[in-house]
C-alpha angles and dihedrals in degrees: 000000000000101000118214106199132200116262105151153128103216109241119240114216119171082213082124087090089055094050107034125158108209125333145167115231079259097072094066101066106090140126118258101234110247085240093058116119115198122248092249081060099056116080110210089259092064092061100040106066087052089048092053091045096050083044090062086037096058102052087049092063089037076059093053097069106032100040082082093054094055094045091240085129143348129206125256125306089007137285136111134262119267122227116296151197088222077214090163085076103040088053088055091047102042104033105024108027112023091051098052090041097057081049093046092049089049097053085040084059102037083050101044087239102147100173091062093043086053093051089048087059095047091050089056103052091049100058100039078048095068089039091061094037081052109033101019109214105035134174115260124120084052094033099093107047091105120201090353092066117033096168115044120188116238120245122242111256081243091057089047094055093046090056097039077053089047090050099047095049089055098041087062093045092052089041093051096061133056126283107212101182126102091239115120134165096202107159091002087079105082098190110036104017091227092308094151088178085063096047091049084060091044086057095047084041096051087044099064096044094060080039082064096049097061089038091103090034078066084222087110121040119230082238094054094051084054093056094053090048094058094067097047135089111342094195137347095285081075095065118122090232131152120210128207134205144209091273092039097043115206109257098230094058095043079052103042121009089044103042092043085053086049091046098243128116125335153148138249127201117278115241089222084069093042098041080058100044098041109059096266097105097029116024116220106230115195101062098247111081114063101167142017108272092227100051085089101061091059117038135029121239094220103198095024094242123112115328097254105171135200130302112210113243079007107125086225104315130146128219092265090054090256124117122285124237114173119109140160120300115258088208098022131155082253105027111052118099082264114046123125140231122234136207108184132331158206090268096043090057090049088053093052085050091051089048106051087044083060098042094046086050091063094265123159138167104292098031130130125210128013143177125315091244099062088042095053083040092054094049089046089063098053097052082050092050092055088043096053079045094042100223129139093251097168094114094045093050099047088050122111088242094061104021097057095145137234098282077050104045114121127181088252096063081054102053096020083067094034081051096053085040088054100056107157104004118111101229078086089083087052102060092045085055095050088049096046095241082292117185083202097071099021109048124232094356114159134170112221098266121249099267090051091047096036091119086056120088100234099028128183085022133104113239109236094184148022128238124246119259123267090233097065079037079066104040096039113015102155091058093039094054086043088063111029123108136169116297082231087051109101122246120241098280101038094067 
């Protein structure tokens, strides 16, 4: 896979006022920093690169809160994550992204550039995407009236859809035909190099991923999730993925790889992840494979016995009552200067595809057997999966465990390996929410039950949502408490 890699000064744009979320009068009196080019000074391809990279950004800190709910991770010393405001990414969105987009937008248009215009859609779907996923009902029809609208409702998740759906459609059209202006983003996109071809399979990629999510909603159809697939990422060198350097170090090891070695906070490797990936959940059966090749390449065996990760609220204890030992990679695929953050990928893709071939064959969640098309999809995205790893995974996926066969196949080998492939990225929580938390699907999930959690305010219960963050609380209250719900309390399309 072609790696773009990070080599930029982030852009400052004071395009905040013109988007702005929700403000008093007070929040426009500011000073315009002495660094701060206008927006007539800044070509598309200025703002772009800064927009790709807060995009990133942002579903990294989307992935700070919820990688704890999906036991992907705890904090030091144990414990899960209470409930949030993920404002990290609602600052990204609202004040970063959504703003040079909607600049960007205006100069594609003025310029007849139509595959920039079409990025620009795609990137923001994506990232109102992650706000509602996140947040439920956002601002966003009324968010960027400026000064002339200091307290924007919020639309309905419904309304969003409709609109990332919208986006995207129009994104493939304008991709599909020819641009015949002179405009290119070439190395300010950080994540394709210009490569338009690879954007048109992002969108279609992009597409049938929100599709899933309304599939047990029944807005969207299994089949119709199949025939967007089709057109989506052909290998790994299709992944929306976003590469650093030793000059732009990877997040995750300035985070965790960096404060562990200063002795401040830090996070250890969930037992949920390893169970899955050691044989406990799913026992390995030929007598060759003893753990998951990629288990490595994301967490450190600290005292070189047996992986044993993390139980939540646990102190550092594992699931057998012994001590944990399993801890972040030094070196990791995640965690080196280098690393990259991905969006979405080849595997992934191959996993939607599994899943909704399962689904359109009658499967449920306690089915067994299913099509041969959902069976060859799912193995597809294993071997994807080892490739964009690259791990020999041929044993592990010739053992029992993996290789059950079609007349086998249940939806937890699916998500239980697009669960493994997703390390880090936030989708995850999606997928726990549309299966209800479900032990079913995903193997050996528990909440920490009600007497463990009795000093939380929802114990014993999953959180399904953030809350909003007390700054937009402060700037548009009305709107904010309008719209606020538990963080237990389902999204639209959870319910």
């Amino acid at each position: 896979m072609k790696k773009i890699r990070i080599s930029i000064e982030k852009v400052f744009l004071l395009c905040s006022l013109m988007f702005v979320v929700g403000c008093s009068e007070d929040y426009f009196d500011v000073n315009t920093p002495s660094n701060t080019a206008t927006e007539e000074e800044l070509r598309m391809q200025d703002l772009m690169a800064p927009v790709m990279h807060s995009t990133m950004e942002g579903q990294r800190s989307a992935e700070l809160s919820f990688g704890n709910y999906v036991q992907y991770f705890v904090n030091t010393g144990g414990g899960a994550a209470g409930q949030t405001s993920a404002s990290g990414l609602w600052e990204q969105v609202y004040l970063y992204i959504l703003p040079n987009l909607q600049v960007i937008k205006a100069k594609a248009e003025e310029n007849g550039s139509t595959h920039i215009d079409a990025i620009a859609d795609i990137l923001t779907a994506i990232n109102i995407g992650i706000a509602t996923d996140t947040w439920d009902n956002i601002p966003y029809s009324e968010a960027g009236q400026g000064p002339e609208n200091n307290f924007p409702t919020f639309d309905t998740q419904e309304e969003i859809y409709t609109e990332i759906f919208a986006l995207l459609d129009a994104a493939i059209a304008k991709l599909e035909t020819t641009d015949n202006s002179v405009f290119s983003l070439g190395s300010s996109d950080l994540i394709y190099g210009g490569d338009t071809d690879k954007w048109l399979r992002a969108a279609y990629s992009l597409k049938a991923r929100y599709q899933l999510h309304l599939v047990n909603k029944g807005i969207v159809s299994a089949n119709d999730v199949l025939a967007t697939v089709e057109n989506g990422f052909t290998s790994n060198d299709d992944n929306f993925a976003m590469y650093y350097d030793d000059r732009n170090i990877n997040p995750w090891y300035s985070e965790e790889i960096l404060a562990r070695n200063t002795g401040n906070l830090s996070k250890d490797i969930a037992s949920q992840l390893v169970s899955s990936m050691n044989g406990e959940y799913f026992p390995f059966q030929g007598g060759i494979v003893e753990i998951d090749p990629r288990l490595p390449l994301f967490a450190e065996n600290n005292d070189e016995a047996e992986y044993k990760g993390y139980v939540s609220g646990g102190g550092g204890i594992a699931p057998d009552g012994t001590d944990a030992n399993t801890g972040f990679r030094t070196d990791g695929f995640y965690t080196s200067v280098d690393s990259p953050l991905i969006l979405i990928s080849y595997a992934e893709v191959l996993f939607i595809k599994a899943e909704a071939a399962f689904l359109a064959n009658g499967g449920n969640e306690t089915s067994v057997g299913s099509s041969a098309t959902a069976y060859t999809a799912y193995l597809d995205g294993i071997a994807a999966s080892m490739g964009m790893y690259d791990v020999d995974g041929t044993d592990y996926m010739a053992d029992g465990a993996i290789a059950v066969g079609e007349a086998g196949l249940m939806l937890n080998h699916i998500m239980k390996e697009k669960y493994i492939h997703n390390f880090l990225n936030p989708e995850t929580f999606v997928d726990y929410r549309r299966y209800d938390f479900s032990d079913d699907v995903f193997t050996g999930l528990q909440i920490r039950s009600e007497e463990e959690s009795a000093d939380t305010e929802f114990p014993g219960q999953w959180f399904r949502r953030a809350n909003y963050p007390a700054s937009e609380l402060t700037r548009n209250e009305a709107n904010v408490l309008a719209n606020q719900q538990d963080p237990v309390d389902p999204v639209w399309w959870d319910e």
